[in-house]
CHARMM-style PDB file with segment names, atoms N, HN, CA, C and O in Angstrom:
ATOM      1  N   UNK     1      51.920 179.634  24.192  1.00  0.00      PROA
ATOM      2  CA  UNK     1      53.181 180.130  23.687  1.00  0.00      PROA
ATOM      3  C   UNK     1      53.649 179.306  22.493  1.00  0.00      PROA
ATOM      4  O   UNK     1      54.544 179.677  21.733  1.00  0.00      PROA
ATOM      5  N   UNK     2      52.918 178.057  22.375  1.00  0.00      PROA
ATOM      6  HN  UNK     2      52.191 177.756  22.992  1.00  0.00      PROA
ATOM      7  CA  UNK     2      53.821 177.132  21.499  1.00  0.00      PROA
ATOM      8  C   UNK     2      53.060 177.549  19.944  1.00  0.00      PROA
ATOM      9  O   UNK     2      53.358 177.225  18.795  1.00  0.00      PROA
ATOM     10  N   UNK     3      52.198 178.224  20.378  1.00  0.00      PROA
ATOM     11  HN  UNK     3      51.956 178.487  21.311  1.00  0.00      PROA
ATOM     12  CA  UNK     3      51.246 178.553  18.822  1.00  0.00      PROA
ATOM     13  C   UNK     3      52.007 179.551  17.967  1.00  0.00      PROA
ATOM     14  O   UNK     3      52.004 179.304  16.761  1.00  0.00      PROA
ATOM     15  N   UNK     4      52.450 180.288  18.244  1.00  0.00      PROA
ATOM     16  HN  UNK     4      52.452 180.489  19.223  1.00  0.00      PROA
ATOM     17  CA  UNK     4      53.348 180.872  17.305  1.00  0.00      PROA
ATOM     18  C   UNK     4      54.831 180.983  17.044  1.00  0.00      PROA
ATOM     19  O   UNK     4      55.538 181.794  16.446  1.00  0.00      PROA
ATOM     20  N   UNK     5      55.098 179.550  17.904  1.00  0.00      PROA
ATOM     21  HN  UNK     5      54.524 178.891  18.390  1.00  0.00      PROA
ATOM     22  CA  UNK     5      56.584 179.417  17.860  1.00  0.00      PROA
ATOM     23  C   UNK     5      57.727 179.923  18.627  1.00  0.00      PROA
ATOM     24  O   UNK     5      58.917 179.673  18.432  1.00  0.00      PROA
ATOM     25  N   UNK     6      57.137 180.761  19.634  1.00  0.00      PROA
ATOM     26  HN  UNK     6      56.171 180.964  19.792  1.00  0.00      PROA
ATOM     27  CA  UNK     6      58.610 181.326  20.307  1.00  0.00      PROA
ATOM     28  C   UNK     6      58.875 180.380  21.585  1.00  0.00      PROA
ATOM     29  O   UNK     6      59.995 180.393  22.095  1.00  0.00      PROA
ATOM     30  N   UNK     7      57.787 179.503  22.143  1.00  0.00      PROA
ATOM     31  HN  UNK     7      56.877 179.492  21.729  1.00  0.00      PROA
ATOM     32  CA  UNK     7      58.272 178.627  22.539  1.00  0.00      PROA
ATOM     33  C   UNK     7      59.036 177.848  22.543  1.00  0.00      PROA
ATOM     34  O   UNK     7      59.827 177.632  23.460  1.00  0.00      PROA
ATOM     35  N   UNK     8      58.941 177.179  21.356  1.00  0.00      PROA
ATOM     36  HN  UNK     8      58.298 177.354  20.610  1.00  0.00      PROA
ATOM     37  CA  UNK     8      59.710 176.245  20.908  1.00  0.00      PROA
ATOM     38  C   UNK     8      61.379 176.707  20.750  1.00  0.00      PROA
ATOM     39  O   UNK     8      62.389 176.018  20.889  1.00  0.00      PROA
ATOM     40  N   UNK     9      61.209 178.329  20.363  1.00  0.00      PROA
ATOM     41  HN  UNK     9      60.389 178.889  20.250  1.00  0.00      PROA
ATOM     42  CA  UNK     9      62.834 178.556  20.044  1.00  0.00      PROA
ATOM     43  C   UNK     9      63.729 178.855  21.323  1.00  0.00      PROA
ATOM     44  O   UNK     9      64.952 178.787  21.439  1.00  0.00      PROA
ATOM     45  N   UNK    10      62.830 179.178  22.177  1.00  0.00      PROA
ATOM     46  HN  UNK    10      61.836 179.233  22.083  1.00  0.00      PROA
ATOM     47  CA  UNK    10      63.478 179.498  23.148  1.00  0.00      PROA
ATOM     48  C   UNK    10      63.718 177.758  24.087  1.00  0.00      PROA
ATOM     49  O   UNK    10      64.609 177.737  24.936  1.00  0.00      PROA
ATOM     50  N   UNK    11      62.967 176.566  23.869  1.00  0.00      PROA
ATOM     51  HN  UNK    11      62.243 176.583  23.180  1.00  0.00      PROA
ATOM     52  CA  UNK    11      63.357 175.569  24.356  1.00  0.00      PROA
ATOM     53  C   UNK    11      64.952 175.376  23.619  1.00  0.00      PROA
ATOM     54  O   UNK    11      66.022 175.006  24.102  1.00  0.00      PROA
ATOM     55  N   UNK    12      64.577 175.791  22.294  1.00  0.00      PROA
ATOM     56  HN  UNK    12      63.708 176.091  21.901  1.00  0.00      PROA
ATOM     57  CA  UNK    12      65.984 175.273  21.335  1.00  0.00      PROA
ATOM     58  C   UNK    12      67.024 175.932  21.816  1.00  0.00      PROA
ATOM     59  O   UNK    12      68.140 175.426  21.935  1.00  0.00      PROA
ATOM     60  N   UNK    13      66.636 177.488  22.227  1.00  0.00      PROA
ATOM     61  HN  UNK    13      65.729 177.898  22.130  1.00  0.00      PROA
ATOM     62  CA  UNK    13      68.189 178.123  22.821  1.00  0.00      PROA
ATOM     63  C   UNK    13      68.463 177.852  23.997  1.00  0.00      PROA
ATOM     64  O   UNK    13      69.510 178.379  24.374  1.00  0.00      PROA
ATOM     65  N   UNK    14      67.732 176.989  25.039  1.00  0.00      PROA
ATOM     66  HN  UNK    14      66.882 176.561  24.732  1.00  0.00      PROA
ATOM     67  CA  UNK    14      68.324 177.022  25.799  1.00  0.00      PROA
ATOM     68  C   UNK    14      69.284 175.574  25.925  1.00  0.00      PROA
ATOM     69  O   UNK    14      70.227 175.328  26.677  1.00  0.00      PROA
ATOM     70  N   UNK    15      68.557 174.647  24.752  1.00  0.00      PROA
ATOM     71  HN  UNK    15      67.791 174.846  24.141  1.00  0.00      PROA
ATOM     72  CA  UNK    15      69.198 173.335  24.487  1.00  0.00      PROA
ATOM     73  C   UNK    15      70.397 173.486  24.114  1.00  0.00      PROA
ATOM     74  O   UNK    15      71.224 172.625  24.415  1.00  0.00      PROA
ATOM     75  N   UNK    16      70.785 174.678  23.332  1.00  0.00      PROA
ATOM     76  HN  UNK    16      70.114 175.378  23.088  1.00  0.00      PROA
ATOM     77  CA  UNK    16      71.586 175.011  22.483  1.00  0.00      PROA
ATOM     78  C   UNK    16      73.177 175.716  23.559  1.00  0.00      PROA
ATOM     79  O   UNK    16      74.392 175.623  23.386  1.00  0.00      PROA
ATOM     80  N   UNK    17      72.582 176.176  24.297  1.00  0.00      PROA
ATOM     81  HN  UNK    17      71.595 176.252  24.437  1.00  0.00      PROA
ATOM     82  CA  UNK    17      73.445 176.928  25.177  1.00  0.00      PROA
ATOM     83  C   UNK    17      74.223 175.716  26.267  1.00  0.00      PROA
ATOM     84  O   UNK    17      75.344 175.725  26.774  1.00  0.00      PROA
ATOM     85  N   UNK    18      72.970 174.603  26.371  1.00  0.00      PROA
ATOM     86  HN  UNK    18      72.059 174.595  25.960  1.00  0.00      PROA
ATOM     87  CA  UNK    18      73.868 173.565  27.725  1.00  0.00      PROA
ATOM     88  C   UNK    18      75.135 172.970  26.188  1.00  0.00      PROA
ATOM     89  O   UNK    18      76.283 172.541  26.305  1.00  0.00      PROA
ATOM     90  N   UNK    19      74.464 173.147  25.129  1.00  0.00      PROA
ATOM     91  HN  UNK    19      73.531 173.496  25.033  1.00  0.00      PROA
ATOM     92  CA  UNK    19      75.500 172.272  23.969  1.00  0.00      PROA
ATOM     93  C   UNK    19      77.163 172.943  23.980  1.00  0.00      PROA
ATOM     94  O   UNK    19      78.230 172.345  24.119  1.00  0.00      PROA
ATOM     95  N   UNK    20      76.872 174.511  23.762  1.00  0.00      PROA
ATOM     96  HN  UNK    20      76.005 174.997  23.649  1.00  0.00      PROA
ATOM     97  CA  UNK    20      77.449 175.464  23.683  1.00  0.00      PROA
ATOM     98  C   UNK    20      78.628 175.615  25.058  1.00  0.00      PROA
ATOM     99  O   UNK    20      79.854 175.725  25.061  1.00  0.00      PROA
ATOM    100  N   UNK    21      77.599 175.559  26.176  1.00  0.00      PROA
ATOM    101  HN  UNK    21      76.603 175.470  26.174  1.00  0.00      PROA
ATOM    102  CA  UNK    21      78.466 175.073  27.430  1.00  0.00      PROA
ATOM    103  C   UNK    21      79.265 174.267  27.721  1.00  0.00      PROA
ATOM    104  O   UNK    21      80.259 174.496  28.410  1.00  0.00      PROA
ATOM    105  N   UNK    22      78.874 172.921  27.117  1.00  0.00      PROA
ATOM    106  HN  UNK    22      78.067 172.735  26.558  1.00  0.00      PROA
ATOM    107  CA  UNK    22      79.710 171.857  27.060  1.00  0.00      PROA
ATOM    108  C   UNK    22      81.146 171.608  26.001  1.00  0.00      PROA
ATOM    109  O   UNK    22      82.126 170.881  26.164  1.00  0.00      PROA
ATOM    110  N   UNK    23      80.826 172.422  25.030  1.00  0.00      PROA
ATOM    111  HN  UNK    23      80.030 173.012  24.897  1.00  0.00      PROA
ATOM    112  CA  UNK    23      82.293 172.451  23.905  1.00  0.00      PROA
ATOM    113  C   UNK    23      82.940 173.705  24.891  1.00  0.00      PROA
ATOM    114  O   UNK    23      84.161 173.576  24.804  1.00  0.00      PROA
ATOM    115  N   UNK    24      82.605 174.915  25.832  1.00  0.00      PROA
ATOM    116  HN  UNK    24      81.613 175.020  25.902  1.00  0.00      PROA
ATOM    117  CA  UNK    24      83.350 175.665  25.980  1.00  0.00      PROA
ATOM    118  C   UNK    24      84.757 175.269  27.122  1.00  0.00      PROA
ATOM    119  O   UNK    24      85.900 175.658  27.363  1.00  0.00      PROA
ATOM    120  N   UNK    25      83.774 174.250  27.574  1.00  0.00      PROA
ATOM    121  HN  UNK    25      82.845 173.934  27.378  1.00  0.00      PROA
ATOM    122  CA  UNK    25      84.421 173.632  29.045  1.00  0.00      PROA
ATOM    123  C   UNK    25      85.620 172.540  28.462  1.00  0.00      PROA
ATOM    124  O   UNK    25      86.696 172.343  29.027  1.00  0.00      PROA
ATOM    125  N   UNK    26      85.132 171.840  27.108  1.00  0.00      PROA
ATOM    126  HN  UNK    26      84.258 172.000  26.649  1.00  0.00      PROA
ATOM    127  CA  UNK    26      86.143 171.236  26.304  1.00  0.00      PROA
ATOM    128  C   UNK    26      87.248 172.009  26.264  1.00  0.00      PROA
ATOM    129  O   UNK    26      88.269 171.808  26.922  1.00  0.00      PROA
ATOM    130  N   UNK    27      86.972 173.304  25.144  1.00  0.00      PROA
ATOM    131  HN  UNK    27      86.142 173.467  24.610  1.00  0.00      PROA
ATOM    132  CA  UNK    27      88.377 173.910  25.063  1.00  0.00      PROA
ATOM    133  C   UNK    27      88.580 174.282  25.717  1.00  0.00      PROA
ATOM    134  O   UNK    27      89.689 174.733  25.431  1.00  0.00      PROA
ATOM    135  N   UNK    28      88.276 174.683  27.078  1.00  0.00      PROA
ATOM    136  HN  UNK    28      87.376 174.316  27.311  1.00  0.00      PROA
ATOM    137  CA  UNK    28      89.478 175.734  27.930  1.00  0.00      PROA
ATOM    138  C   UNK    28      89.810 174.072  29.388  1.00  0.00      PROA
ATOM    139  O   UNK    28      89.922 174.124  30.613  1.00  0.00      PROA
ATOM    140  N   UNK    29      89.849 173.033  28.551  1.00  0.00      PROA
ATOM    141  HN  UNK    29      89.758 172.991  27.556  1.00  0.00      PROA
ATOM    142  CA  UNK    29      90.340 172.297  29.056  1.00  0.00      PROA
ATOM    143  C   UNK    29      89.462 171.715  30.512  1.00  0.00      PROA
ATOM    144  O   UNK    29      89.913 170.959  31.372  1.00  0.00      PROA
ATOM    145  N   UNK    30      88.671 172.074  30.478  1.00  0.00      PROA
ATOM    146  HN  UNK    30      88.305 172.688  29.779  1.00  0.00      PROA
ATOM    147  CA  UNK    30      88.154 171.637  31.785  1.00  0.00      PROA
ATOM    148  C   UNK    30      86.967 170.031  31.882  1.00  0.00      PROA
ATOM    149  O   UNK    30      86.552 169.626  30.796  1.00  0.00      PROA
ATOM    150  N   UNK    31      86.716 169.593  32.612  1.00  0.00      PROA
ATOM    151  HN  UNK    31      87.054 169.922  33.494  1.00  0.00      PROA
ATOM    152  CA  UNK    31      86.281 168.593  32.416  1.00  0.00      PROA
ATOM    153  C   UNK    31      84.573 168.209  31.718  1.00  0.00      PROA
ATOM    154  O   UNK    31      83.657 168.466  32.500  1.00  0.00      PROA
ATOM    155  N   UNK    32      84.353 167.901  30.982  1.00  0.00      PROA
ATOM    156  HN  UNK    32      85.096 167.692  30.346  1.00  0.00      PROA
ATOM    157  CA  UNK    32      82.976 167.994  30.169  1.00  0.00      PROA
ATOM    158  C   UNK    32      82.171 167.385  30.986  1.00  0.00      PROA
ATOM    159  O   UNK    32      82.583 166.900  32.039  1.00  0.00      PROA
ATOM    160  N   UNK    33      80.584 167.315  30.511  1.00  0.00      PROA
ATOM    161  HN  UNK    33      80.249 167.709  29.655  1.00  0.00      PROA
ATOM    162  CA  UNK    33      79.582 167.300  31.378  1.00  0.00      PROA
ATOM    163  C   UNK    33      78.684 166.291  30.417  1.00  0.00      PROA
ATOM    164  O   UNK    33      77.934 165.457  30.923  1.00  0.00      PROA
ATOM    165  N   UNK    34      78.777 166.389  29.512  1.00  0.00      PROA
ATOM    166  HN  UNK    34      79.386 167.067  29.101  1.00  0.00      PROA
ATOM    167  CA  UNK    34      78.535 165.082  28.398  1.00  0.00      PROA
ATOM    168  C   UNK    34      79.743 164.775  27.150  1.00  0.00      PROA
ATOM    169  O   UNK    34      80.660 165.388  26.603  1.00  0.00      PROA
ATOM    170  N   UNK    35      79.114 163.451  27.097  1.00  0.00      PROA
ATOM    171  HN  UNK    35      78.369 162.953  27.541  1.00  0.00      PROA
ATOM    172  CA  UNK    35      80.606 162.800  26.064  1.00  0.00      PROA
ATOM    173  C   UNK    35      79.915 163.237  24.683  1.00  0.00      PROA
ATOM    174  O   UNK    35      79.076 164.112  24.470  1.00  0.00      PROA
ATOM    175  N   UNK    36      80.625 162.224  23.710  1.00  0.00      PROA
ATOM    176  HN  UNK    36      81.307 161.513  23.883  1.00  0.00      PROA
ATOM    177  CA  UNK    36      80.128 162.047  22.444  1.00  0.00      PROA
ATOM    178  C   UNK    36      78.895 162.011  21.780  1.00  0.00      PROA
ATOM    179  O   UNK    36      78.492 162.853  20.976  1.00  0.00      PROA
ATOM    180  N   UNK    37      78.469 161.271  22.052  1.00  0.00      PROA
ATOM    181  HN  UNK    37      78.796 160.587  22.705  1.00  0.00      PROA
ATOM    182  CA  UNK    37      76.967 160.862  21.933  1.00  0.00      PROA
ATOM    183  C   UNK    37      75.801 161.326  22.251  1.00  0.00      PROA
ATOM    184  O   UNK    37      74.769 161.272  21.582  1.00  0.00      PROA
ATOM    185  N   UNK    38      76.025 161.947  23.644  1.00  0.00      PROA
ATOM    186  HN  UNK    38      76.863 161.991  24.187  1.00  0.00      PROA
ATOM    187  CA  UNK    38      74.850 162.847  24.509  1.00  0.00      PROA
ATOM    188  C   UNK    38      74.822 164.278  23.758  1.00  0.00      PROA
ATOM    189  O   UNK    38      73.832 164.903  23.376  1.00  0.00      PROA
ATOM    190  N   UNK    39      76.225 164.628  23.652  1.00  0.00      PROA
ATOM    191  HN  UNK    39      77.029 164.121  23.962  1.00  0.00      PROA
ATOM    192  CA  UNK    39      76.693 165.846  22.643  1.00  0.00      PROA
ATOM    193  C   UNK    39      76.071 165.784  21.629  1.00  0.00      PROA
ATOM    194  O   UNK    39      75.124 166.519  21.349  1.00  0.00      PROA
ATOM    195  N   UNK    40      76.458 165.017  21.034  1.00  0.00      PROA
ATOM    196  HN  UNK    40      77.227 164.419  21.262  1.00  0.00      PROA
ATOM    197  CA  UNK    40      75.598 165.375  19.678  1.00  0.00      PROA
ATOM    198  C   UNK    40      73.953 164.694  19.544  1.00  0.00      PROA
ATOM    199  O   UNK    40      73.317 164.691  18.490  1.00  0.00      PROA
ATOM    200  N   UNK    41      73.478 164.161  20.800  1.00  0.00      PROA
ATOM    201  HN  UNK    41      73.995 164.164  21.655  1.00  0.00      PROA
ATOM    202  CA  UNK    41      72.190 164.271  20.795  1.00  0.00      PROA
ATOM    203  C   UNK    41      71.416 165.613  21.519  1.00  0.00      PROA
ATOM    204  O   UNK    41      70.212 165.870  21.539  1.00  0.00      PROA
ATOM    205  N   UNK    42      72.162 166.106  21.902  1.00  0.00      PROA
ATOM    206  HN  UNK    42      73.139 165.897  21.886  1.00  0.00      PROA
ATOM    207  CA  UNK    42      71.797 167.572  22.595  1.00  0.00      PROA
ATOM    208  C   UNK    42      71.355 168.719  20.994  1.00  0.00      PROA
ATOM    209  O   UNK    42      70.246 169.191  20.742  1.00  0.00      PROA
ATOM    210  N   UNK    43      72.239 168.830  20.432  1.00  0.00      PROA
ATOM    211  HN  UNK    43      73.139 168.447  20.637  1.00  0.00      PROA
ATOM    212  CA  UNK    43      72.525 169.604  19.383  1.00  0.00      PROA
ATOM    213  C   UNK    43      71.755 168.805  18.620  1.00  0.00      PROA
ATOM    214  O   UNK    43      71.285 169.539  17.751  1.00  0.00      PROA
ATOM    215  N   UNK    44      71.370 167.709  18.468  1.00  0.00      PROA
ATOM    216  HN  UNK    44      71.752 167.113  19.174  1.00  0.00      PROA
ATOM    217  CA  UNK    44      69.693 167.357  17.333  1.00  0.00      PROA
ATOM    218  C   UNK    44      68.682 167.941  17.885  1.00  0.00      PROA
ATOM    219  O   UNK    44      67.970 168.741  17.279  1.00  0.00      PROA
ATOM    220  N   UNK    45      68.510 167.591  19.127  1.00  0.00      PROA
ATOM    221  HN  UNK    45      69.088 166.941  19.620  1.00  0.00      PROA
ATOM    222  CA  UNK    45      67.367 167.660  19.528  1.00  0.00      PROA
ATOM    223  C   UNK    45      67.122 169.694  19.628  1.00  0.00      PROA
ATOM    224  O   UNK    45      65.925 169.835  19.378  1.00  0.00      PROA
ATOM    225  N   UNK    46      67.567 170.723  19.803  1.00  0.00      PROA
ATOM    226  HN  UNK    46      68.539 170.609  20.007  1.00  0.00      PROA
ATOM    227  CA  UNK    46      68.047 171.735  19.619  1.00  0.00      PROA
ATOM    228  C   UNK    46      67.771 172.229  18.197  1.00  0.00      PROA
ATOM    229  O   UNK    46      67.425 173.406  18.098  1.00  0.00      PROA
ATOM    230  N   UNK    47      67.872 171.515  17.109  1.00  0.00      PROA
ATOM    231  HN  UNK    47      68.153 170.559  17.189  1.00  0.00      PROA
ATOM    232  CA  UNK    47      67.883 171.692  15.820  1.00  0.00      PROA
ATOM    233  C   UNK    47      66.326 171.554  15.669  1.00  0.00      PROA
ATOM    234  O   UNK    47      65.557 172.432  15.280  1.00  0.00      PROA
ATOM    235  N   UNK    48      66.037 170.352  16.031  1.00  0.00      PROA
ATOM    236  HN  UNK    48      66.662 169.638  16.347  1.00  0.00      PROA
ATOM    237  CA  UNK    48      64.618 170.426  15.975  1.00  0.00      PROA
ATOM    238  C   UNK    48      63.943 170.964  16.248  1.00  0.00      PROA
ATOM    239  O   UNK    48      62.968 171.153  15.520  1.00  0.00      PROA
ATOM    240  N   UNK    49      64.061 171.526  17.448  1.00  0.00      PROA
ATOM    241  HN  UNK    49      64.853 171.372  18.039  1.00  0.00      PROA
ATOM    242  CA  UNK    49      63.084 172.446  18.268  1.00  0.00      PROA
ATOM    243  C   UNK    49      63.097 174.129  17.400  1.00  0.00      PROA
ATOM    244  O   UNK    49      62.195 174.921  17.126  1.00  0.00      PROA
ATOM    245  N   UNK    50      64.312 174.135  17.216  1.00  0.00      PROA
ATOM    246  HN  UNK    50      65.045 173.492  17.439  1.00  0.00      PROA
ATOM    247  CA  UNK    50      64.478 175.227  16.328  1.00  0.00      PROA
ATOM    248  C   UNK    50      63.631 175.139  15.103  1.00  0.00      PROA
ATOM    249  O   UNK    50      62.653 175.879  15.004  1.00  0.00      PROA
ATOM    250  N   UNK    51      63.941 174.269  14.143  1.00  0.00      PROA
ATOM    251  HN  UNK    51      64.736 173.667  14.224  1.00  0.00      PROA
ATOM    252  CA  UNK    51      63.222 174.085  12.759  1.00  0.00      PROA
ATOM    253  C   UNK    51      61.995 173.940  13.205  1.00  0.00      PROA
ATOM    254  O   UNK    51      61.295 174.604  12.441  1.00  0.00      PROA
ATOM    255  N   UNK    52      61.197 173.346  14.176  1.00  0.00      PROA
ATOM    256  HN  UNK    52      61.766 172.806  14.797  1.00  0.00      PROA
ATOM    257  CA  UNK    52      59.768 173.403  14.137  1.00  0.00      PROA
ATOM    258  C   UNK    52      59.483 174.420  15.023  1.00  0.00      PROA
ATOM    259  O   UNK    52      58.300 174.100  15.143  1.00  0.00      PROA
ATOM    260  N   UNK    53      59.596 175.453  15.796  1.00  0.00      PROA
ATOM    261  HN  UNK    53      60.556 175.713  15.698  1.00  0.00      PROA
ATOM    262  CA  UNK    53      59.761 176.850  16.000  1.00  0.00      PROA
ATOM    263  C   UNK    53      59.979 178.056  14.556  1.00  0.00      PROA
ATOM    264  O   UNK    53      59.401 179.128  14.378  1.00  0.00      PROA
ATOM    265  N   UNK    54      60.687 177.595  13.977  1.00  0.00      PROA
ATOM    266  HN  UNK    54      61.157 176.724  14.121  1.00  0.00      PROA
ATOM    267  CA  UNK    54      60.060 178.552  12.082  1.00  0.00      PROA
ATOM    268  C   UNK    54      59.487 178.031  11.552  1.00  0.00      PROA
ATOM    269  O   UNK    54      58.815 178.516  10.641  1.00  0.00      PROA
ATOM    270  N   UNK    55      59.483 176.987  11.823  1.00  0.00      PROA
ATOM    271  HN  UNK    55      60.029 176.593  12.562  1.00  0.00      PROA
ATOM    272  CA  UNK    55      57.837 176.564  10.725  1.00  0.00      PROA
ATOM    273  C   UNK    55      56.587 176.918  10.912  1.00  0.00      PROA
ATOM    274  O   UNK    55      55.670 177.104  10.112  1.00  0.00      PROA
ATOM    275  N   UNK    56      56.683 177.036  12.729  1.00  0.00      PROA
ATOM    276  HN  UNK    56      57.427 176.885  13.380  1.00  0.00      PROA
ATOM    277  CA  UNK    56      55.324 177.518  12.811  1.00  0.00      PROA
ATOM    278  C   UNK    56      55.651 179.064  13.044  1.00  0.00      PROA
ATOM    279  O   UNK    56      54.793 179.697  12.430  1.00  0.00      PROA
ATOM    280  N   UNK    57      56.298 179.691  13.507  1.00  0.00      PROA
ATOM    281  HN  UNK    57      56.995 179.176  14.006  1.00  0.00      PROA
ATOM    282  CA  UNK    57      56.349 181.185  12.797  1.00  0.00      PROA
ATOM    283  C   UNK    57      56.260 181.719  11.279  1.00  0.00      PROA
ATOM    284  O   UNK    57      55.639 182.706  10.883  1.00  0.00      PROA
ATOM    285  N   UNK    58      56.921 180.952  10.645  1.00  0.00      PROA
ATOM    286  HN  UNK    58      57.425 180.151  10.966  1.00  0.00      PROA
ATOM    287  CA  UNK    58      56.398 180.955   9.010  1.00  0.00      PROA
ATOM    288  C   UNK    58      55.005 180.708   9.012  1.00  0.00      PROA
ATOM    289  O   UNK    58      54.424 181.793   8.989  1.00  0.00      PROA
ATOM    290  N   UNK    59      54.534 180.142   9.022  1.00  0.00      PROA
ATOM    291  HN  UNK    59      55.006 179.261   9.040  1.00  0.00      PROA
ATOM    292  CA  UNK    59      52.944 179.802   8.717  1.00  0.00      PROA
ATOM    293  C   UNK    59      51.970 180.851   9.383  1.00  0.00      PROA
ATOM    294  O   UNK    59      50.871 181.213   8.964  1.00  0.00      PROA
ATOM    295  N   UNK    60      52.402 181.110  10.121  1.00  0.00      PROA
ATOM    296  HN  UNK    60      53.295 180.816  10.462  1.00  0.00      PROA
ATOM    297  CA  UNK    60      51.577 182.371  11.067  1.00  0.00      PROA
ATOM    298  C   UNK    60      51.878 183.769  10.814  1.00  0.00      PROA
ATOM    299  O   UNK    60      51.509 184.721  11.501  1.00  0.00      PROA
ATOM    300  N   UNK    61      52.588 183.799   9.753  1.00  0.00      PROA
ATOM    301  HN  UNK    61      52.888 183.025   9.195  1.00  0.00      PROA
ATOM    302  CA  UNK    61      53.588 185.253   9.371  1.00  0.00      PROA
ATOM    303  C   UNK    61      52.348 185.758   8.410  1.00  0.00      PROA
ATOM    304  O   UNK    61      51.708 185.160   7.546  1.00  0.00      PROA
ATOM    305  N   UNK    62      52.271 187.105   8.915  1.00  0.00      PROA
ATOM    306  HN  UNK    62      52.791 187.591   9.617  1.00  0.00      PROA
ATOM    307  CA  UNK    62      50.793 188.058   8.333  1.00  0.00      PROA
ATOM    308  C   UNK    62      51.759 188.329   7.127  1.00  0.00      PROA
ATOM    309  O   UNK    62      52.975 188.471   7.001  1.00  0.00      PROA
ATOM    310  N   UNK    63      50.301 188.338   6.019  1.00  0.00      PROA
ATOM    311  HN  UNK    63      49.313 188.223   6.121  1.00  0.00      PROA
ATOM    312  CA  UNK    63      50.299 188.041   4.701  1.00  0.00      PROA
ATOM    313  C   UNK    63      50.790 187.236   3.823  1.00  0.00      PROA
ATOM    314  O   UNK    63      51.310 187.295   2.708  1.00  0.00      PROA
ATOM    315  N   UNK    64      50.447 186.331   4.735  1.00  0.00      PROA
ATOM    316  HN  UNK    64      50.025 186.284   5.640  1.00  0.00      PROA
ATOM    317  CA  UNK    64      50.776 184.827   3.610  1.00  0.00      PROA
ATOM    318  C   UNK    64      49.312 184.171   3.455  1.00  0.00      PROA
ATOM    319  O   UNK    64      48.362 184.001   4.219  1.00  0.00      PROA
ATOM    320  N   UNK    65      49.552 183.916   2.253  1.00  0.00      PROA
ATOM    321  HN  UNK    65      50.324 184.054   1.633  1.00  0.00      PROA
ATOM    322  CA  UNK    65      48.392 183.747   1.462  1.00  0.00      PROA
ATOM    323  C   UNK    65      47.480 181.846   1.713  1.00  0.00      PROA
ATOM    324  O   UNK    65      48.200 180.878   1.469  1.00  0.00      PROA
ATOM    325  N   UNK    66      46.545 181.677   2.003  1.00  0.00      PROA
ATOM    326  HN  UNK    66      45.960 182.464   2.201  1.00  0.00      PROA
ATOM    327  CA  UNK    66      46.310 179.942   2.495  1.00  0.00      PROA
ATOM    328  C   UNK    66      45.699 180.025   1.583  1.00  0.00      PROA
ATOM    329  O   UNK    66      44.919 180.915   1.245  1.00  0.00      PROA
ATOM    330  N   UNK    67      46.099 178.757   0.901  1.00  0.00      PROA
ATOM    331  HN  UNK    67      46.732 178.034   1.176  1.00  0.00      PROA
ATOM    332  CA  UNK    67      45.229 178.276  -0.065  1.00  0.00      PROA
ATOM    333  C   UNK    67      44.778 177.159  -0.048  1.00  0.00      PROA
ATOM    334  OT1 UNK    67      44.009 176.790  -0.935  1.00  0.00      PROA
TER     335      UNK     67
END
């Protein structure tokens, strides 16, 4: 699965969603599940997985030319 990338995006959305979870529980006031730091190491690590999930879908995208 990881060869053409949808692996990877779907690790990123689901990284993306505990991130997503955690600011929602912020605003409607309820008590968070990570602080500062974990927060915004959630949402790197998420980014990454994402960006190297299109990179390798880019590269594997029919009719692109290798030179």
């Amino acid at each position: 699965m990881a060869r053409n990338g949808t692996g990877l995006l779907l690790i990123s959305l689901v990284i993306f969603l505990i991130y997503f979870g955690n600011v929602a529980l912020g605003a409607a006031d309820q008590a968070k599940f990570l602080s500062d730091v974990p927060e915004m190491l959630t949402l790197l690590l998420s980014v990454i997985f994402f960006v190297a999930g299109v990179l390798i879908k880019e590269a594997n995208a029919p009719g692109k030319s290798r030179k």
